[in-house]
C-alpha positions as CSV (number, residue, x, y, z in Angstrom):
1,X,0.0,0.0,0.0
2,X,2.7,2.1,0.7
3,X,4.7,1.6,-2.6
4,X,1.3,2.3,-4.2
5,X,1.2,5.8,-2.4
6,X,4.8,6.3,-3.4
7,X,4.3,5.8,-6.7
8,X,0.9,7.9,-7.3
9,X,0.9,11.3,-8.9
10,X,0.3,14.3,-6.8
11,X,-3.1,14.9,-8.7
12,X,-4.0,11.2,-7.9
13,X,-3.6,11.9,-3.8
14,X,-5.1,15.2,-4.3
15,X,-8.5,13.7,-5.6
16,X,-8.6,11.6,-3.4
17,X,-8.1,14.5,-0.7
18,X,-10.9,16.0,-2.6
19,X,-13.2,13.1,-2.3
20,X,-12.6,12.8,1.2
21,X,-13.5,16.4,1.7
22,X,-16.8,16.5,0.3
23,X,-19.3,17.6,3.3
24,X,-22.7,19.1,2.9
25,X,-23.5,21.4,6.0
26,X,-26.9,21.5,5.0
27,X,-29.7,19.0,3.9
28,X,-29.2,16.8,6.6
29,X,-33.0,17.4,8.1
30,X,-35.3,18.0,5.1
31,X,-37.7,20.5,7.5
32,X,-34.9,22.3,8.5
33,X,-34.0,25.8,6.4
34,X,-31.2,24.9,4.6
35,X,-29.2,28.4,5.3
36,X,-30.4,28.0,9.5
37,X,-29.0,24.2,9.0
38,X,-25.3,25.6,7.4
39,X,-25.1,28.3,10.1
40,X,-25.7,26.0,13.0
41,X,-23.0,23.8,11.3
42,X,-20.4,26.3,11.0
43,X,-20.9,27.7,14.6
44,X,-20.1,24.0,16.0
45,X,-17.2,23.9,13.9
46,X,-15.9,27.1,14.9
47,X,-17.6,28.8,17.7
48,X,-20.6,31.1,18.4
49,X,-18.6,34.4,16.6
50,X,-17.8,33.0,13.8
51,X,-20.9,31.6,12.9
52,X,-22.6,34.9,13.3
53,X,-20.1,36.2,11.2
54,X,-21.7,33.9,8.6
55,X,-24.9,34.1,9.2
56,X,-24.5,38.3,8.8
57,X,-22.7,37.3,5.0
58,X,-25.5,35.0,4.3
59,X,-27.6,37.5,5.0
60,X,-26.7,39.7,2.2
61,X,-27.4,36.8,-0.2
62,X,-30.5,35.7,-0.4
63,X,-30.0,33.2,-3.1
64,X,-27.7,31.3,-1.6
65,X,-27.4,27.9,-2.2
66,X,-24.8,25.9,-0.4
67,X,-22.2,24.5,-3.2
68,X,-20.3,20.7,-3.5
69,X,-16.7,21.2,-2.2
70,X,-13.9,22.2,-4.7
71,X,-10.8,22.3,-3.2
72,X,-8.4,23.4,-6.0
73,X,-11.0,26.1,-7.1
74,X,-11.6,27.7,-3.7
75,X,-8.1,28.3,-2.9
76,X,-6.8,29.6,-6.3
77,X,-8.7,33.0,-6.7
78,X,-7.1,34.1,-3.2
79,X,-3.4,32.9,-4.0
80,X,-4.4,35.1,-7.5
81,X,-5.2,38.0,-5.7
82,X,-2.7,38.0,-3.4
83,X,0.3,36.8,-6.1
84,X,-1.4,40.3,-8.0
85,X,-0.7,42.2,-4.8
86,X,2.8,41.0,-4.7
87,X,2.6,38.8,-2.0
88,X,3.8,35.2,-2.6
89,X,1.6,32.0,-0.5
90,X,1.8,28.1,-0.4
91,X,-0.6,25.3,1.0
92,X,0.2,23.9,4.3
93,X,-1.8,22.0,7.3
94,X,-3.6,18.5,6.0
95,X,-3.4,19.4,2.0
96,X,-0.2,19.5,2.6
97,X,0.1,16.4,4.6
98,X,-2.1,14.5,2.7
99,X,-0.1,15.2,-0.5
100,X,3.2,13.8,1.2
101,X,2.0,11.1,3.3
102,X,-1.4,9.4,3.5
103,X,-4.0,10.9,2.1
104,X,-7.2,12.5,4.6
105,X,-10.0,15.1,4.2
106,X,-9.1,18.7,4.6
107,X,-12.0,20.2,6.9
108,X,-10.3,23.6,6.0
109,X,-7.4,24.9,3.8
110,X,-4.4,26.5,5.1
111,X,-2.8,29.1,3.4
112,X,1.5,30.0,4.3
113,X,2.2,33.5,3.2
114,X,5.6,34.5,2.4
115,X,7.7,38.0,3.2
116,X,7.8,40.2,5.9
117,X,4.9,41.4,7.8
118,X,5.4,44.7,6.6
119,X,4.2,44.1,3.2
120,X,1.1,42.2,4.5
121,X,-0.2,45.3,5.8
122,X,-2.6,46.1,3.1
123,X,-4.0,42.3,2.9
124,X,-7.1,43.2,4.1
125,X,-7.8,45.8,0.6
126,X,-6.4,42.7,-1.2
127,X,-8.5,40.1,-0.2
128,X,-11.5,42.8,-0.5
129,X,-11.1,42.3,-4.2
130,X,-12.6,38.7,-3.7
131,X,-15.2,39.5,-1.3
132,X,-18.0,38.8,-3.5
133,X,-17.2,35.1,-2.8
134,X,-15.3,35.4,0.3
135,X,-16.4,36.4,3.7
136,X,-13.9,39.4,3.9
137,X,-13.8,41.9,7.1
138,X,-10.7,44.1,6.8
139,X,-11.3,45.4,10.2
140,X,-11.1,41.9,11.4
141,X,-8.0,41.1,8.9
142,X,-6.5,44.1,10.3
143,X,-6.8,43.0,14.1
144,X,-5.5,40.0,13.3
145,X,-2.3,41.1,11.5
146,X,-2.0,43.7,14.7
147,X,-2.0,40.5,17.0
148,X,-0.3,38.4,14.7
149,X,-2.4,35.5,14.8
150,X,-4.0,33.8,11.4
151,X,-6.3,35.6,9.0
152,X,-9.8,33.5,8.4
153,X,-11.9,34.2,5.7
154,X,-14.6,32.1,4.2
155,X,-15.8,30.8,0.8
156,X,-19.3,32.0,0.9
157,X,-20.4,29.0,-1.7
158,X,-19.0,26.2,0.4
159,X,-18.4,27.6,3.7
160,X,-14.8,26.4,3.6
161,X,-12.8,28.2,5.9
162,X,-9.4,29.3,4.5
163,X,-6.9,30.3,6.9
164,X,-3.3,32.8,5.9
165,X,-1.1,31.9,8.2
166,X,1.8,34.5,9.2
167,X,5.5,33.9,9.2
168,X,6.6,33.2,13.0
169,X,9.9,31.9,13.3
170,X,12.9,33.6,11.5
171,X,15.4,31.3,10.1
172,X,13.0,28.6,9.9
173,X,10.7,30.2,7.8
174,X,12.8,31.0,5.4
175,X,14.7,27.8,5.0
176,X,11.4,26.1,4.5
177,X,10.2,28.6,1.7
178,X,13.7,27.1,-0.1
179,X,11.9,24.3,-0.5
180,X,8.6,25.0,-1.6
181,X,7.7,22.2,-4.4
182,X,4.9,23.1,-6.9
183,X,2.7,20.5,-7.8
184,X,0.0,19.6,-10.5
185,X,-3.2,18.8,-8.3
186,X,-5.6,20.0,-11.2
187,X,-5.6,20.2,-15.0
188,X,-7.8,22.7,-14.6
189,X,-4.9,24.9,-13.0
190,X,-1.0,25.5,-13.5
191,X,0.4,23.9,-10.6
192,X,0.3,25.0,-6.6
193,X,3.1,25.7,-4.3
194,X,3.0,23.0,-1.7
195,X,4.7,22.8,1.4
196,X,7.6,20.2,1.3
197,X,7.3,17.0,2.9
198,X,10.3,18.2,5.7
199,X,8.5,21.2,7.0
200,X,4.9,19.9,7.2
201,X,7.1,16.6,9.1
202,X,8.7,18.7,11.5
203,X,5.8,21.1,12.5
204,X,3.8,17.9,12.9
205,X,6.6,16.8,15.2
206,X,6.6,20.1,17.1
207,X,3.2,20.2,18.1
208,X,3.5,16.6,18.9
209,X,5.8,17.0,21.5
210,X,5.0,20.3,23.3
211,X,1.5,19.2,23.7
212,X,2.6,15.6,25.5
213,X,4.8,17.9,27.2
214,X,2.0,20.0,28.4
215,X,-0.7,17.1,28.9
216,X,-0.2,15.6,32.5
217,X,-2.8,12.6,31.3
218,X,-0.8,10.9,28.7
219,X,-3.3,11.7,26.1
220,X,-1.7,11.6,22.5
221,X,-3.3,13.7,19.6
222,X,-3.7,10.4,17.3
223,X,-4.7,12.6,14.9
224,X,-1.3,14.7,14.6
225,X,0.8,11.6,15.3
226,X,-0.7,9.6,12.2
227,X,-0.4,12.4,10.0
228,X,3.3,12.5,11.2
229,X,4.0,8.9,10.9
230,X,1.9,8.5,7.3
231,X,4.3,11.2,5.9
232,X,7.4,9.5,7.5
233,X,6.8,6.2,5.6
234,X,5.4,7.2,2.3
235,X,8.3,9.5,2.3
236,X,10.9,6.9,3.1
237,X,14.9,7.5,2.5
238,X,13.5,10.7,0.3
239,X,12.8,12.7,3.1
240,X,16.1,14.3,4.7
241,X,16.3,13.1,8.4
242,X,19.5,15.4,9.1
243,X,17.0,18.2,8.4
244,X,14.1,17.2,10.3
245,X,16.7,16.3,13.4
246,X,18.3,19.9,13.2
247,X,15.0,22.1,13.0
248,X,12.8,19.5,15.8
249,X,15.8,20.5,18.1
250,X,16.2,24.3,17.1
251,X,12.0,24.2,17.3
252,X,12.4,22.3,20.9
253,X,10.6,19.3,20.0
254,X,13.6,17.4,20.2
């Protein structure tokens, strides 16, 4: 099974991711408003603010019909607008993963944006250029860059959260952007900029650690430590374990 992985093209795992990732947030209870339904969804997924942050979006369309999941075609009009801004991005988090190791559904996309934070100051008039499909609040963009924590916005057709995640640790950051592979994941699009199978390893590895380190119950995120050991053995001799040693002890994982 393994060798099969190995030997698959990056479009083959990412359909599969695709077909994995296929949810409908609505239509579940057929007396239930569809739009009520998808709201309710979204707020147990991620909390009572963001879901009214939806519902307020929804709102403003009253046509809305909630749309399959496209993976490839949800995250390519925001690395467009944000490559036409300047600003340079690649897919991390379980795409990512799921491309290097074994494959899983993505319940969101995550977004790595490149440069200093300087130049990501005016990412919240950038992304407005996309908000008739994207759930866009500068003001809320803006906070975010101020605290420096991730930038969510949401694809109003599928309700797929899409998170730009900021650089945070010099060095590292830019060692990893070195090895940025672009892959074909859909003929319908030139290819992506992936995050490599070495930084996705050793971030899993990171978070691995320092939250054992932090649990006094001896609970194990299986999820994180199967994603970590699916991308270790698809990836085999390929993947460069002097690498992954140096940056899990420079991260203090090791």
């Amino acid at each position: 099974l393994i060798e099969r992985i190995r030997q698959a093209s990056a479009s083959k795992h990412f359909h599969l991711i695709q077909s994995l990732s296929q949810r409908m947030l609505s239509g579940h209870t057929p007396k239930q408003d569809v739009r009520v339904e998808a709201i309710h969804a979204v707020t147990c997924g991620y909390g009572r603010r963001i879901g009214q942050r939806v519902q307020q979006a929804l709102a403003r369309h009253p046509l809305w019909q909630e749309q399959p999941v496209d993976l490839s075609a949800t995250v390519f009009p925001v690395m467009q607008a944000l490559k036409a801004a300047g600003i340079a991005s690649y897919i991390g988090g379980s795409i990512a993963s799921s491309l290097h190791g074994m494959q899983q559904s993505a319940r969101d996309i995550d977004l790595v944006l490149v440069g200093p934070r300087d130049r990501l100051r005016p990412l919240g008039t950038i992304l407005a250029t996309i908000s008739e499909a994207y759930l866009v609040e500068p003001e809320e963009i803006q906070q975010a860059l101020s605290e420096g924590n991730t930038v969510s916005i949401f694809h109003l057709g599928t309700l797929m959260k899409l998170d730009l995640i900021l650089p945070e640790v010099p060095g590292f950051d830019e060692a990893m952007q070195a090895s940025i592979v672009p892959l074909l994941l859909d003929e319908r699009y030139t290819p992506f900029s992936v995050a490599s199978a070495l930084e996705m390893a050793v971030w899993k590895l990171v978070r691995c650690t320092r939250e054992l380190a932090t649990r006094h119950d001896g609970i194990v995120n299986d999820a994180e430590w199967n994603d970590l050991l699916g991308i270790l053995k698809v990836q085999g001799t390929r993947l460069d374990l002097a690498q992954l040693t140096f940056w899990a002890h420079r991260l203090g994982s090791g």
